[in-house]
ZAKOLMAR-470490 format. One record per residue (C-alpha): x, y, z. Coordinates in steps of 0.2 Angstrom, whole numbers, plus 5000, padded with zeros to 4 digits. Layout:
# residues N
XYZ
...
//
This chain:
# residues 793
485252164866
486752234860
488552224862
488952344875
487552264885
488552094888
489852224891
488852294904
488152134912
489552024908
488251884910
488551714902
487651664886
487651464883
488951374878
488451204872
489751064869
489150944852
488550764860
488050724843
489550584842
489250514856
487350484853
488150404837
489050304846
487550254859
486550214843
487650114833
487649994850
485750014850
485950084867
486249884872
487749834878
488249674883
490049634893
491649634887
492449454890
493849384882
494049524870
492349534862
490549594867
489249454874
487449484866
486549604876
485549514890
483749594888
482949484902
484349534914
485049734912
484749904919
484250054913
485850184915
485050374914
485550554910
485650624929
485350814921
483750754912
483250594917
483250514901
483850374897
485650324888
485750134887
485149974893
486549864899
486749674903
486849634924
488149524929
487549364935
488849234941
488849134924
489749324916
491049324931
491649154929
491749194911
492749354913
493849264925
494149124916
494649234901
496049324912
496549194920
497049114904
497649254896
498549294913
500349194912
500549244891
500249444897
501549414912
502949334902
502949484888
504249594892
504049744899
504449834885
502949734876
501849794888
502549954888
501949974871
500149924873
499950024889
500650194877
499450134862
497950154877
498650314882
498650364863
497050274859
496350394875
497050554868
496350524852
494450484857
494850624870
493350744865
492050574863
492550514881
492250694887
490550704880
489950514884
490650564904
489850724906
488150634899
488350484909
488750574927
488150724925
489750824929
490250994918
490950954903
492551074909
492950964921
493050794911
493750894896
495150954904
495450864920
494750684922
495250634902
497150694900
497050644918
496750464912
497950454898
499350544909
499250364920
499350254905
500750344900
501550354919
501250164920
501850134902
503450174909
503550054926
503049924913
504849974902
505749974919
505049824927
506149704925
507749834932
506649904948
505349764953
506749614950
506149514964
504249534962
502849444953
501149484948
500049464960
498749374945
497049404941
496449554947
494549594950
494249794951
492849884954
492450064951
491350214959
490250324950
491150514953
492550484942
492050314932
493450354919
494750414929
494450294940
494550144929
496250224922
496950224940
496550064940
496849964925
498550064921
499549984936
499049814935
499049784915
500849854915
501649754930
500849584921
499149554930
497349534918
495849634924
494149594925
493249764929
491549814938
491049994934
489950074945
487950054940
487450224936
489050284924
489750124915
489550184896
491550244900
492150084902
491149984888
491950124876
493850094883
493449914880
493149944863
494450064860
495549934869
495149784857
495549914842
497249954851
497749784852
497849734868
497749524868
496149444873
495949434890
497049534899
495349674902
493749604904
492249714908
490749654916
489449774922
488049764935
487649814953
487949774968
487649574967
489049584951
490449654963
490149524977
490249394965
492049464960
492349494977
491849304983
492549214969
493949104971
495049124953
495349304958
496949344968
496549534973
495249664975
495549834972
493949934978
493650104979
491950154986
490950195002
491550145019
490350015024
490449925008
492549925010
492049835028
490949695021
492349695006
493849655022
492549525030
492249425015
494049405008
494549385028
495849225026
495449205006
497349245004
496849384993
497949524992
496549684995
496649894991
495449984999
495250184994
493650235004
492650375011
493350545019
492750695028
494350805024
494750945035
495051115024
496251235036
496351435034
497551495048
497551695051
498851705040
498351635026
497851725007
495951735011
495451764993
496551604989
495851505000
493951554995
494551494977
495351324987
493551314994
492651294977
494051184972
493851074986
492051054988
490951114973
492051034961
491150874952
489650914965
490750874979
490550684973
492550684980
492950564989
494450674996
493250834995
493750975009
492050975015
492551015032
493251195032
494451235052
494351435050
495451535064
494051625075
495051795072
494651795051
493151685051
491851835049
492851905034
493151735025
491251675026
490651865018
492051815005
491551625003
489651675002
490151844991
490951674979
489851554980
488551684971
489151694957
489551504955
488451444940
487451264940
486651194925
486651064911
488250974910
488851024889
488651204895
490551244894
490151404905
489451294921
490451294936
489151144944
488350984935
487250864939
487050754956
487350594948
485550504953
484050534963
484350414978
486050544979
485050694977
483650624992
485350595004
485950755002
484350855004
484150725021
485650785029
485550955025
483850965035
484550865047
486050975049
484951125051
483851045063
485451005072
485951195074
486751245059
486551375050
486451375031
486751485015
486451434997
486551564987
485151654976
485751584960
484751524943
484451344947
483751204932
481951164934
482250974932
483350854934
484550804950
485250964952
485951054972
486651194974
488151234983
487851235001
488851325016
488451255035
489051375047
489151365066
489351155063
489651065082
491050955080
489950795083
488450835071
488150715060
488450845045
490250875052
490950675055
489850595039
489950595022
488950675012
489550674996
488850834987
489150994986
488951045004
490251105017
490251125033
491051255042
491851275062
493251385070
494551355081
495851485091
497551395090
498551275079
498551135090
496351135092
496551175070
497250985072
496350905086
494950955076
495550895058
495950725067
494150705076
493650595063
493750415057
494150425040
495750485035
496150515016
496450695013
496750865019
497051055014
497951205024
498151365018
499351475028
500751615022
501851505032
502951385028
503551325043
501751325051
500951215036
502251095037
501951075053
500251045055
500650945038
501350805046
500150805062
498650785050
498150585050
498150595031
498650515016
498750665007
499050845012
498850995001
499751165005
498851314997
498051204985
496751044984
496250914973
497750904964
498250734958
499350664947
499750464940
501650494949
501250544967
500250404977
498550414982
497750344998
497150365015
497350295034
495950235045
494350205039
494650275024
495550105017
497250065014
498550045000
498950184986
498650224968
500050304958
501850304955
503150174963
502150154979
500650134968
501549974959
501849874975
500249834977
500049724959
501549664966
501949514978
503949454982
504449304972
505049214988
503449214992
502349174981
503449004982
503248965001
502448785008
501148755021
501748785037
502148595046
500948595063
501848645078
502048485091
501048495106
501548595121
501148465134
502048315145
502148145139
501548025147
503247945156
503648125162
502748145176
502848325186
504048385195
503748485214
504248645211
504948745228
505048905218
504148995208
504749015190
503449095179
503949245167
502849375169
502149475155
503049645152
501849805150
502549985150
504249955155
503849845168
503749635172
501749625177
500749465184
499449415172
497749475176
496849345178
498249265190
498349085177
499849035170
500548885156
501848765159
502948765144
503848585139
505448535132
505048405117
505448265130
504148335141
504848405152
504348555161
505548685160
504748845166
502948935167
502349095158
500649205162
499049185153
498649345147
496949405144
495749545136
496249645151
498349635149
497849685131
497149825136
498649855149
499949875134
498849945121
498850095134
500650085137
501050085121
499850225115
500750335130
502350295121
501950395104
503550485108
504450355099
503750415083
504450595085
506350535091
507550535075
507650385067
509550405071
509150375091
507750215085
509250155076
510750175091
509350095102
509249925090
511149925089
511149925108
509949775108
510749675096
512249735106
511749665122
511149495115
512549465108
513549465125
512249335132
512149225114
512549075125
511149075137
509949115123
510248965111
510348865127
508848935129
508048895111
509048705115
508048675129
506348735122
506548665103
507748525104
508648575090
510448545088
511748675097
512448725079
510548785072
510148865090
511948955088
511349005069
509349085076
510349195090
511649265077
510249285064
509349375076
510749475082
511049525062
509149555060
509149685074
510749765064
510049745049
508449865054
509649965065
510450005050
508750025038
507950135054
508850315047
508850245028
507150185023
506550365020
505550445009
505750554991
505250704982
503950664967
504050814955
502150804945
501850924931
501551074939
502651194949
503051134964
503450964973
502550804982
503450744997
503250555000
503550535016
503350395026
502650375043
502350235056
500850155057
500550185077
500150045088
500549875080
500049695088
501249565083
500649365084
502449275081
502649135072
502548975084
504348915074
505949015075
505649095094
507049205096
507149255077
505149235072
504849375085
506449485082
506049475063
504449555068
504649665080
506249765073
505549845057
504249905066
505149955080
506350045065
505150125058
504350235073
502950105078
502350035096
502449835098
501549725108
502149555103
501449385107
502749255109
502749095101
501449005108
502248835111
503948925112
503649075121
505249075133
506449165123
505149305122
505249325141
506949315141
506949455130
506149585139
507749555150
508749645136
507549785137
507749845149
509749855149
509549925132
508750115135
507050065125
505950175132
504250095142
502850045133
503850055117
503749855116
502749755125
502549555128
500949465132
501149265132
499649135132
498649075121
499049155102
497249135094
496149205109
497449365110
497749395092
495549425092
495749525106
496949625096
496149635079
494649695088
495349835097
495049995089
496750075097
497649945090
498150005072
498849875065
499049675067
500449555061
499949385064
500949215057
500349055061
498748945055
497749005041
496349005053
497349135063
497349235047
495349215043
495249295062
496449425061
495749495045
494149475049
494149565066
495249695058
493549765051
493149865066
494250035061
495149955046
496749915051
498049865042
498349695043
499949575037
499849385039
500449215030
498849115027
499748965036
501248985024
502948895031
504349065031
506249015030
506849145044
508649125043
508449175025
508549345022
507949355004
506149315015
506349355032
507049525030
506949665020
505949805012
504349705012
504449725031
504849895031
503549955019
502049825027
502649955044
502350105036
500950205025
501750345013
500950535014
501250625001
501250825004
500950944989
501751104990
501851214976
502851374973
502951544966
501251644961
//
């Protein structure tokens, strides 16, 4: 062929990236690798390793040692000692290691690229110029909290030894996500990359070691499965960061459940991709490949759910399919690929499974007539059109490079839709209108929204979701907290075992003439306890001096429904949430008397400590009054033109187990920041001190809280708090107490992931407001979504 021929055609020729240093690289390990403990390589374990295989061609790249629990003591041991040395360097010393890495990074840039694209199977494009400066852009991002730690986090610790473990999308990425915010706030790491892609991380260990970071502080043990629950299970580490599939995120929640283990899930998704009638369809078709055939669709946030508006969905599927024909797949160093690899053959099988099931369901599929490899785990991009709402291929995961495709008429079905699903990570809208994205940007239960673009990310702007699709963020300030833990309470004691609610034996019963029991208070109202039982509550002396309800599954259920009807309190402004709280602290004030007479009766502490709980509690509800229009949210401004707005929102419907000291002040301390913040309560008084909760509602309901905005259920604090963590309406559960109130909380909490804040059995000094108080309360009640909205052309 000649010249003008290409012209003609424009077709692609090849265009082959070298691999010739990697497989140097490969050889001179021998294609063995042993783990990375205490800054040097083990000897590789031939009886015990896995082959790890070039998903294009099937060949393989290395044998590597598997993890047994011999290795994970080890690479604990190694960062637990090295832990305390790395934490007391200043942050400036650790700012320097951290920019060494992101230098180190840049300059093995091209080899990391290479080793990646053979290991995953992704295009070499893609970890050339996204996923590696990617990587070094955290090191350097988190190189800078590490300077400014000591001035921003002066109150915090580090939470210690931290066990991470990786996924197989983005194994590099990934493991810079990871590492970068806990090296630089003074924790050590002991890493678990995913099975099929862990060559990355053996390299960074290596290129770590040369940059000089101590022994220790990053351990890498590979393995499957069986390695990652031993990190998970083992008791010298003092958090978990996961990011992976749903179901293992679950079992991850159950078997940390009361461990004390601080926990970061980032999970699955099934992200809505939204074109209203509006929108730039040529844009959006170029969103759509963006979001779903980028890396495979292995995205965890992938748009693989496109909402079309019924008016344009003809012409934007004769776009899509017009694009997706001239998408190229093939071997990963081809520079000209817009498709890799599917990462392994079990992958491949899944995908091809749910397509046929899809089909079989209804839908109707295109895949486009496009030059395919003969071999190797290769798919080509999918479109499922037509897709029911509840099919399988439309709420699951699929993880590969298939979307699925429905239509809806107006903006508010566009979200009903895009919320019709449990996960909750990401999503993507594409509209001309400012006004109209916004708006449906904050209705969408997300972590992340995108506004005319997708799948961009950047090491300053958090990323994380809501639901099922886990909890905590990655990236920038918010990013840091969770490496974090309060220096106040990192120093607390066992809580002291509350003294028994119950007569002594000299106090005999009295005949009551009236009836005296507190009824619970549901929606607004004072309500008799289901099952029609009620507790005597006793003074210290034994004495009876009143009667509460005994509440039950059922009066859960009562004021989980009152407070879902109340989601109005989420939309008021946080000026009104914060006139309401100064109206409650307002009208405790005037009636201080009767409620330390009150906390007297029921505690037998002295009339100057029942005086000092009721004017803390009085300052507490101020305190939050005043935080309610303050604790807001900020701009992020990411290398790119346009802006990231953090912004954060409540959490929804909150259960809160008070602690069974403090009464008065245990449960206001609770109750206010989330009350603050936009949430919905219902509260369980203290269990053997549940009086001044009763009371309370009195102030409610002279204070213009509107009904089903807090709710109180008293009995038995255990037995409810289950009830609670087991209700999948229920989105979050506060519980202090006894650590085997904790172990239950968390571990029920698995059911829809909810997010969870307890004290293991840890003694809190409520009166002090260093840890009674604060922004620790205030972020524990919200999550942070961040909306990306770039500008110009």
């Amino acid at each position: 062929m000649n010249v003008a021929s290409y012209f003609d055609t424009m077709s692609y020729g090849p265009s082959s990236e070298s691999d010739a240093q990697a497989r140097e690289w490969l050889a001179g390990n021998k294609q063995q690798f042993g783990h990375f403990i205490g800054g040097g390589f083990t000897k590789h374990a031939a009886k015990s390793c896995f082959d790890v295989s070039e998903p294009a061609s099937g060949k393989l790249l290395a044998k590597v040692s598997l993890g047994k629990k011999a290795d994970v003591d080890a690479a604990v041991r190694a960062a637990r000692k090295a832990q305390a040395d790395w934490a007391a360097l200043s942050g400036h010393a650790r700012a320097r290691k951290l920019y060494a890495l992101a230098r180190m990074i840049q300059r093995h840039a091209r080899l990391i690229a290479v080793l990646e694209a053979l290991d995953n199977g992704k295009p070499i494009r893609e970890t050339r110029d996204i996923d590696i400066p990617l990587a070094a852009r955290h090191f350097y991002h988190h190189a800078g909290w590490a300077q400014l730690s000591e001035s921003q986090f002066p109150d915090q610790a580090p939470v210690g030894v931290v066990g991470q473990i990786i996924p197989w999308n983005f194994p590099f990425l990934m493991l810079a996500w990871k590492i970068a915010p806990a090296l630089a706030l003074g924790n050590t790491v002991v890493l678990k990359p995913a099975e099929y892609t862990p060559l990355t991380a053996l390299l960074f260990a290596e290129l770590a070691k040369a940059a000089g970071l101590p022994d220790g502080v990053l351990n890498v043990v590979t393995g499957d499965g069986s390695t990652g629950a031993l990190l998970v299970e083992h008791s010298g580490v003092d958090k978990i960061a996961f990011t992976g599939s749903t179901a293992v995120g679950k079992e991850i929640r159950k078997v940390t459940a009361g461990s004390g283990k601080s926990l970061t899930l980032e999970l699955g998704g099934k992200s809505p991709f939204i074109v209203f009638d509006d929108a730039d369809l040529d844009a959006a078709v170029e969103g759509v490949v963006d979001a779903i055939w980028f890396n495979q669709g292995e995205v965890c946030c992938a748009g693989s759910r496109i909402l079309v508006q019924e008016g344009i969905a003809e012409d934007f599927h004769d776009r899509l399919r017009r694009r997706m024909s001239k998408l190229r797949v093939g071997a990963p160093l081809d520079k000209s690929i817009d498709m890799g690899a599917v990462v392994a053959p079990d992958q491949l099988k899944r995908i091809k499974g749910m397509v046929e099931a899809g089909v079989k369901a209804g839908a109707e599929i295109f895949q486009p007539e496009i030059e395919m490899p003969g071999s190797g785990c290769f798919y080509p991009p999918t479109l499922m059109s037509n897709v029911q709402p509840t099919a399988a291929v439309a709420t699951d995961e699929i993880f590969g490079p298939v979307v699925v495709s429905m239509t809806f008429r107006t903006p508010d079905e566009a979200i009903q839709l895009a919320n019709h699903t449990r996960y909750g990570l990401a999503g993507s809208i594409w509209s001309e209108s400012i006004n109209q994205a916004l708006d449906a940007a904050v209705q969408l239960e997300a972590g992340v929204v995108w506004i005319n673009t997708t799948n961009v990310l950047d090491a300053a702007v958090g990323f994380g979701g809501k639901k099922e699709s886990g909890f905590g963020r990655e990236g920038g300030r918010e990013g840091c907290y969770d490496y974090l833990k309060p220096l106040v309470w990192s120093k607390l004691g066992e809580r002291a075992a509350a003294a028994p609610n119950s007569p002594t034996a000299a106090s005999g019963y009295e005949i009551k003439t009236v009836d005296r029991t507190a009824k619970l208070f549901i929606g607004g109202k004072q309500a008799r306890p289901d099952g029609n039982y009620s507790r005597e509550i006793f003074s210290p002396k034994g004495r009876v001096i009143g009667e509460v309800g005994e509440g039950n599954r059922k009066d859960i259920r009562n004021a989980v429904e009152a407070a879902r009807g109340a989601k109005s309190w989420g939309t008021r402004t946080a000026h009104n949430r914060a006139q309401i709280l100064f109206y409650l602290g307002e009208n405790l004030s005037v009636r201080e008397r009767e409620f330390a007479d009150r906390l007297r009766e029921m505690t037998g502490v002295s009339a100057a400590k029942a005086q000092a709980e009721v004017e803390a509690s009085i300052s507490r509800l101020f305190t939050y009054a005043s935080w309610a229009d303050k604790y807001d949210g900020q701009i992020h401004l990411p290398p790119m033109r346009g802006a990231a707005l953090a912004v954060p929102e409540a959490l929804g419907v909150v259960g809160t187990v008070c602690p069974p000291e403090a009464p008065l002040l245990g449960m206001v301390s609770l109750i206010a920041p989330l009350m603050a913040t936009g949430n919905r309560v219902i509260a369980i008084p203290s269990e053997p001190h549940p009086l001044s909760g009763t009371d309370f509602y009195s102030l409610l309901e002279t204070s213009d809280v509107p009904d089903g905005v807090l709710n109180i259920v008293t009995g038995d604090s255990l037995e409810l708090a289950k009830v609670l963590s087991a209700h999948n309406d229920v989105d979050a559960v506060w519980a202090f107490g006894s650590p085997e109130l904790s172990k239950e909380v968390e571990e029920r909490s698995v059911g829809n992931l909810k997010r969870t804040f307890v004290d293991y059995g840890r003694q809190i000094d409520w009166l002090d407001p260093k840890s009674g108080e604060g922004e620790l309360f205030l972020h524990r009640a919200t999550e942070l979504k961040n909306i990306w909205i770039p500008y110009g052309e």
